[in-house]
C-alpha atoms as a printed R data frame, in Angstrom:
    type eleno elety resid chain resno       x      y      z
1   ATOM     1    CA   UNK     A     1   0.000  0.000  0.000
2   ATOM     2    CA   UNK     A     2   1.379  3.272 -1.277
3   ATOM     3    CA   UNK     A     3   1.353  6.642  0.072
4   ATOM     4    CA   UNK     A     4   1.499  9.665 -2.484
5   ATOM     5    CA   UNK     A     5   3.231 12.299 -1.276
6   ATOM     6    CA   UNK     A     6   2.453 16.005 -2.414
7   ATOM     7    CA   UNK     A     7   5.373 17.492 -4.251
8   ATOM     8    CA   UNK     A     8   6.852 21.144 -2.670
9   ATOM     9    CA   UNK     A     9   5.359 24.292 -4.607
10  ATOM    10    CA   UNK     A    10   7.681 25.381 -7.299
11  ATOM    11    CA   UNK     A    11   9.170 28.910 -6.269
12  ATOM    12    CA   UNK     A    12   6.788 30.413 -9.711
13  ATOM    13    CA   UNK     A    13   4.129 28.803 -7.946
14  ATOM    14    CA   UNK     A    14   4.140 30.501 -4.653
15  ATOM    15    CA   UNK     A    15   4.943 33.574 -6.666
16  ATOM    16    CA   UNK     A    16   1.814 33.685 -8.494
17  ATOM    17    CA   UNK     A    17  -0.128 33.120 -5.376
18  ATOM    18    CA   UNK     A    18   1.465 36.370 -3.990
19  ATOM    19    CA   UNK     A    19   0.641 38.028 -6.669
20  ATOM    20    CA   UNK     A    20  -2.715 37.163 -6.934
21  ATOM    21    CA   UNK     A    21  -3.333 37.867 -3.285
22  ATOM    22    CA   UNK     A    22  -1.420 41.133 -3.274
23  ATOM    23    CA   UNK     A    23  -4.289 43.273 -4.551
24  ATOM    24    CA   UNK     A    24  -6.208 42.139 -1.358
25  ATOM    25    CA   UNK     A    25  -3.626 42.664  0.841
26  ATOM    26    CA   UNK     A    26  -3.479 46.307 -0.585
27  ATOM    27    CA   UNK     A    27  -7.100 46.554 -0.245
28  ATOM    28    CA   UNK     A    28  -6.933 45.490  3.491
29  ATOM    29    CA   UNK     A    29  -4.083 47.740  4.196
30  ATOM    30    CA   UNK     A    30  -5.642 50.922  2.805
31  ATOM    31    CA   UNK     A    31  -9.561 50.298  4.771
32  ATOM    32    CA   UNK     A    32  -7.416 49.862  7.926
33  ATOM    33    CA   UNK     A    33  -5.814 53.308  7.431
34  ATOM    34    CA   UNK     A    34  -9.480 54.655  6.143
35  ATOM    35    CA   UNK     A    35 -11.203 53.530  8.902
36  ATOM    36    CA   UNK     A    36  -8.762 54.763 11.343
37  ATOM    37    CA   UNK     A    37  -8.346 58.183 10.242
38  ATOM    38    CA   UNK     A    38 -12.937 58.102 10.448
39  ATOM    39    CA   UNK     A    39 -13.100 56.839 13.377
40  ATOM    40    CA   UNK     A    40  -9.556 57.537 15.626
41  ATOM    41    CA   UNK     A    41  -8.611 60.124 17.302
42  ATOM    42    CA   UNK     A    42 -10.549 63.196 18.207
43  ATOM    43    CA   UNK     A    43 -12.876 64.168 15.945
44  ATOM    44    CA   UNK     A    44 -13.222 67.514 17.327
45  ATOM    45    CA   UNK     A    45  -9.661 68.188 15.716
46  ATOM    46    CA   UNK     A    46 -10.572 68.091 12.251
47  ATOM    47    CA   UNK     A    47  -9.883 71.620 10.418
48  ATOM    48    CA   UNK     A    48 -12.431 73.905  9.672
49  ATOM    49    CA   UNK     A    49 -11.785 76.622  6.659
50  ATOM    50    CA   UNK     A    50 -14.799 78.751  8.196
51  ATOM    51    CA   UNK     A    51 -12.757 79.464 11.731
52  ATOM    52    CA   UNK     A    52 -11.983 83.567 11.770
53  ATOM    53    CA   UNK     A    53 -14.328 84.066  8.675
54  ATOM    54    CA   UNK     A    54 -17.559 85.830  9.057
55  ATOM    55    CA   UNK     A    55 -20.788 83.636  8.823
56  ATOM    56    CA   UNK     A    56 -22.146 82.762  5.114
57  ATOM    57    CA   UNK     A    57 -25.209 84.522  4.284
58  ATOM    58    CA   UNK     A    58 -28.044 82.432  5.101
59  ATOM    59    CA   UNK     A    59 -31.306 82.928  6.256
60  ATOM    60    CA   UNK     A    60 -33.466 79.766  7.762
61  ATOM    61    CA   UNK     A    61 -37.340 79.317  8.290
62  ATOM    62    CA   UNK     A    62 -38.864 78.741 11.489
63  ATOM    63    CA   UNK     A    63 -39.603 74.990 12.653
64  ATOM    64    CA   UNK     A    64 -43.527 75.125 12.217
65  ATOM    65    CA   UNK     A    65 -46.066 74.813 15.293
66  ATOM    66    CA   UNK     A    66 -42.738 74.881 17.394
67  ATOM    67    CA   UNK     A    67 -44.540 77.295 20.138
68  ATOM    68    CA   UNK     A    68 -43.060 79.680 23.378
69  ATOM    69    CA   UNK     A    69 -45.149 81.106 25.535
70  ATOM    70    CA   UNK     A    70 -48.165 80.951 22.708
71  ATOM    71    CA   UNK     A    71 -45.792 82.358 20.265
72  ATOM    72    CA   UNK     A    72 -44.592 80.413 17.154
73  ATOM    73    CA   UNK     A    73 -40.656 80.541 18.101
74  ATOM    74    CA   UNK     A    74 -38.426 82.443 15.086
75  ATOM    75    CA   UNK     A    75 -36.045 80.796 12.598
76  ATOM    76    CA   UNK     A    76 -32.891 82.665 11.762
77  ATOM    77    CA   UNK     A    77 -30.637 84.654  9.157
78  ATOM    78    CA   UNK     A    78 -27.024 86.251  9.127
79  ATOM    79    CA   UNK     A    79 -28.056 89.231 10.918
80  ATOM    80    CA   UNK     A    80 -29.152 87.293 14.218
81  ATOM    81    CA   UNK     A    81 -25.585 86.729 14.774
82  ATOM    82    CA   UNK     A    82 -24.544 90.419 14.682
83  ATOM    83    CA   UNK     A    83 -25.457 92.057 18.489
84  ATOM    84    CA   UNK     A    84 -24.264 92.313 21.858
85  ATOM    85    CA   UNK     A    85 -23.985 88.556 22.545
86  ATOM    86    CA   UNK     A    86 -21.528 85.531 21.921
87  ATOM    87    CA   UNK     A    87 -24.065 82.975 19.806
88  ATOM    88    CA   UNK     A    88 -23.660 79.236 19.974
89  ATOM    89    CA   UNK     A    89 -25.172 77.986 16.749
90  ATOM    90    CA   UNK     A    90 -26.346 74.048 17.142
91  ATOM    91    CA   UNK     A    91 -26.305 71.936 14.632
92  ATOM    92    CA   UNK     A    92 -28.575 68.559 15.486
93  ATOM    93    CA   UNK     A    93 -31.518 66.357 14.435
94  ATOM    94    CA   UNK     A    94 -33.699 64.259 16.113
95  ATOM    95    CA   UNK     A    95 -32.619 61.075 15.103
96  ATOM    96    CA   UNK     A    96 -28.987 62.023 16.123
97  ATOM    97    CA   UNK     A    97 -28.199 59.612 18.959
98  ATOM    98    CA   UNK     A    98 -25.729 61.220 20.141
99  ATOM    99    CA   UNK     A    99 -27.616 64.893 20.162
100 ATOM   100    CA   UNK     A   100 -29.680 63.441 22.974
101 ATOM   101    CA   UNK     A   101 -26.607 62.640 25.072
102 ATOM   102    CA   UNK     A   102 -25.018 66.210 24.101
103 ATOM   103    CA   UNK     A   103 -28.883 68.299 25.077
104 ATOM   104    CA   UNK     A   104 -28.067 68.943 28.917
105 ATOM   105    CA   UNK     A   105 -25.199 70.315 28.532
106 ATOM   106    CA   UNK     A   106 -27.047 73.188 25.858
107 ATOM   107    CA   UNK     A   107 -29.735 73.366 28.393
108 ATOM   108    CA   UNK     A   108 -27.240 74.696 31.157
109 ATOM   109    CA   UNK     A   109 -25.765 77.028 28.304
110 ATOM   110    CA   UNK     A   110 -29.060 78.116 27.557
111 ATOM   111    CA   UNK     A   111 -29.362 79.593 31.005
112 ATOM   112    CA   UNK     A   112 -26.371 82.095 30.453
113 ATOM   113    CA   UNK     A   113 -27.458 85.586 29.933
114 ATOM   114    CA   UNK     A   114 -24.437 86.463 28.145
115 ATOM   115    CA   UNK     A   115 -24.418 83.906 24.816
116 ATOM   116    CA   UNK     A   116 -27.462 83.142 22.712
117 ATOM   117    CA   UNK     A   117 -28.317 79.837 21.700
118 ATOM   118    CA   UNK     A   118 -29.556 79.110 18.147
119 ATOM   119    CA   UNK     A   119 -30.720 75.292 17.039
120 ATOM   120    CA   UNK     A   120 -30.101 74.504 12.888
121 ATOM   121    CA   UNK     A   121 -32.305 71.759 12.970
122 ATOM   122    CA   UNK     A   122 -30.787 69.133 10.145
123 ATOM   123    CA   UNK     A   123 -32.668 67.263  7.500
124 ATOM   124    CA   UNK     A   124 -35.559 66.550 10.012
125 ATOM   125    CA   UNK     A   125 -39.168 65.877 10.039
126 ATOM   126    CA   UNK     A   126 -40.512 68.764 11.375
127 ATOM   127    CA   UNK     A   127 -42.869 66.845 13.808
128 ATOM   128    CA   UNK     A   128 -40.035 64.551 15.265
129 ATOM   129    CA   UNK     A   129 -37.954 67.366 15.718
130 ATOM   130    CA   UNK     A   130 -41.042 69.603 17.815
131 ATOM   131    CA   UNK     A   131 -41.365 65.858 19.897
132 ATOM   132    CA   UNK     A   132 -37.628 66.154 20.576
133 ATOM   133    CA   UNK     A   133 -37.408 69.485 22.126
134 ATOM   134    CA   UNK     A   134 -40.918 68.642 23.865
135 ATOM   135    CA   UNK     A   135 -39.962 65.734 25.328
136 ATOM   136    CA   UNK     A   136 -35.802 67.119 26.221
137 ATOM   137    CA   UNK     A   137 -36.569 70.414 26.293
138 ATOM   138    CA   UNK     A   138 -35.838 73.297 24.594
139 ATOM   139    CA   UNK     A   139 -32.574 75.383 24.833
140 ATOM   140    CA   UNK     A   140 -32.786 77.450 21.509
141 ATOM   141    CA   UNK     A   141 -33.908 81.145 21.278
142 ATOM   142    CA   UNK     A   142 -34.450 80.602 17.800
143 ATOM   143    CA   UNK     A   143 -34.752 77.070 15.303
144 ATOM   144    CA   UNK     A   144 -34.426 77.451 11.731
145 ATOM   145    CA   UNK     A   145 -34.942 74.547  9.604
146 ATOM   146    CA   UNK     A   146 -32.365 73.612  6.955
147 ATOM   147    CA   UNK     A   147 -34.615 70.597  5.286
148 ATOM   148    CA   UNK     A   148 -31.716 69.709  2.265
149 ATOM   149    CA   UNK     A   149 -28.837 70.229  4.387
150 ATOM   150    CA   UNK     A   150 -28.186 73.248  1.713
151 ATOM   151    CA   UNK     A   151 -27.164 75.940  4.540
152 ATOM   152    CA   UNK     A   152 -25.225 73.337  6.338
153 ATOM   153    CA   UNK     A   153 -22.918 72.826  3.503
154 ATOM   154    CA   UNK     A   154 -21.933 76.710  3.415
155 ATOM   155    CA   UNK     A   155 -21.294 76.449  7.284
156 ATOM   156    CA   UNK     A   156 -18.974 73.472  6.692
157 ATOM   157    CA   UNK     A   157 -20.925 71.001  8.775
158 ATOM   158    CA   UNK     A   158 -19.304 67.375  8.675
159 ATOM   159    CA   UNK     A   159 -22.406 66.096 10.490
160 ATOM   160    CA   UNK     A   160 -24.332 66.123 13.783
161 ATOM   161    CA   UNK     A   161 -24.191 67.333 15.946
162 ATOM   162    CA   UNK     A   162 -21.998 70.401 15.593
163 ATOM   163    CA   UNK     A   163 -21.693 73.808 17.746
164 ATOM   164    CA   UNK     A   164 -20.213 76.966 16.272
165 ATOM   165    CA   UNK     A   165 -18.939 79.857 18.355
166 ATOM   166    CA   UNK     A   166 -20.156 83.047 16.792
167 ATOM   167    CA   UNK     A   167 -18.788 86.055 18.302
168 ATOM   168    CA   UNK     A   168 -20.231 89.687 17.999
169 ATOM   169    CA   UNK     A   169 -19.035 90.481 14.430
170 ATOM   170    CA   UNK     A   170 -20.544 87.498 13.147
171 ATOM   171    CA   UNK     A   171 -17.364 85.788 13.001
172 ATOM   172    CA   UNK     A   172 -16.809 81.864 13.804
173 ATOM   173    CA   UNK     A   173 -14.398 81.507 16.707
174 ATOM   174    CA   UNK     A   174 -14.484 78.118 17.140
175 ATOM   175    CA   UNK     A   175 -16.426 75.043 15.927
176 ATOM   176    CA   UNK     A   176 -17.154 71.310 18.055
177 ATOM   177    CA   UNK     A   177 -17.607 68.402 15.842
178 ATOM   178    CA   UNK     A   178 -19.532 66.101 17.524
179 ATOM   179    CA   UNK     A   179 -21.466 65.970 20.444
180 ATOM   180    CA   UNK     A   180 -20.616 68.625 23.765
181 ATOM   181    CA   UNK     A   181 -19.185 66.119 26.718
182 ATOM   182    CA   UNK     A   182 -17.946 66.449 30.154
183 ATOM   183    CA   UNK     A   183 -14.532 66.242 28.611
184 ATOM   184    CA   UNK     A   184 -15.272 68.440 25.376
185 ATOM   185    CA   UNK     A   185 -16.899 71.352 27.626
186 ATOM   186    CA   UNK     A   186 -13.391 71.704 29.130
187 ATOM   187    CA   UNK     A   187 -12.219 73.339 25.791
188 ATOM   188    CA   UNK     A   188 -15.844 74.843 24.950
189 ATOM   189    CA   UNK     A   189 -16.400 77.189 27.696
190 ATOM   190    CA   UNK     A   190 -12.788 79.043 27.238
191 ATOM   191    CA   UNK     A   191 -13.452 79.392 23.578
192 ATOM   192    CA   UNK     A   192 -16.959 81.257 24.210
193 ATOM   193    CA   UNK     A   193 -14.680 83.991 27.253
194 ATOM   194    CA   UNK     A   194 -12.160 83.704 23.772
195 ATOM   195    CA   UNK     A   195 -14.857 85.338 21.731
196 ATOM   196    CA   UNK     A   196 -16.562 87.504 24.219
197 ATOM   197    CA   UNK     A   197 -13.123 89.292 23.566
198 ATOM   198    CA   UNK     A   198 -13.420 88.761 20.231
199 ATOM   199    CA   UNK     A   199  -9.846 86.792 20.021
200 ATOM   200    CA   UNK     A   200  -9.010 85.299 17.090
201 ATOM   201    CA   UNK     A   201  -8.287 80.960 17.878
């Protein structure tokens, strides 16, 4: 009774193997860098073109049947952000997950006499987004409605949430990409006393 033994694979053999594999191997190699540069590191980092320019012209419609005090609360335009106050300018939705986690944190803002607090409600259904603030409350002054994500795209916004710094002049001081933290407020608040002085960051 005989045994067949398999013969060693010719060095041109192997060779071909590596080269058919090496396109995968690339492949591999490059969604490993991809995905670390999305989701590593701090995303708050990422460079915004917008910081020390004035705000684009925009102007937003109110969120309808979104009520204060029996009055239908105001959208918003370029000029809002020109006054006597630092404005925080929101960017969230209501089926941003982690805008929930991020809403006490603009409620406490809210309660500052010396910033504004405006919501850009993203790409939203206008009901979900008046059972969001009913249900979390509601921190903004003023919610404008950007429906395509059209005004978005002038301000720059990678996704949601997202808080601008606006000081006086209507210029952006600083922006947070993603959501407002324990850890994240710990650069936030000295960025709004930054622009109450109107310092360029």
């Amino acid at each position: 009774m005989s045994s067949e033994t398999q013969a060693p694979a010719s060095p041109s053999s192997l060779k071909h193997r590596l080269l058919v594999a090496l396109p995968l191997i690339l492949f591999a190699a490059l969604a490993a860098i991809f995905l670390v540069r999305l989701y590593g590191g701090d995303p708050s980092k990422l460079p915004s073109a917008l910081i020390g320019k004035t705000v684009p012209d925009f102007k937003l419609e109110p969120l309808a049947d979104l009520v204060d005090g029996g009055k239908q609360v105001e959208g918003f335009s370029t000029g809002v952000l020109y006054g006597n106050k630092v404005t925080l300018v929101n960017v969230w939705a209501s089926w941003c997950v982690p805008c929930r986690a991020e809403h006490p944190f603009l409620m406490e803002l809210a309660k500052r006499p010396d910033i504004q607090v405006l919501g850009l409600n993203y790409k939203d259904k206008p009901a979900n987004a008046r059972r969001f603030l009913g249900t979390h409350g509601n921190p903004y002054e003023r919610v404008g409605v950007d429906p395509n994500g059209r005004v978005s795209v002038d301000w720059g916004v990678y996704g949601v949430p997202e808080t601008f710094i606006v000081d006086k002049k209507g210029v952006i001081r600083f922006k947070q990409i993603g959501p407002l933290t324990q850890d994240s407020m710990k650069r936030f608040l000295p960025q709004i006393e930054a622009a109450k002085l109107e310092l360029v960051k």
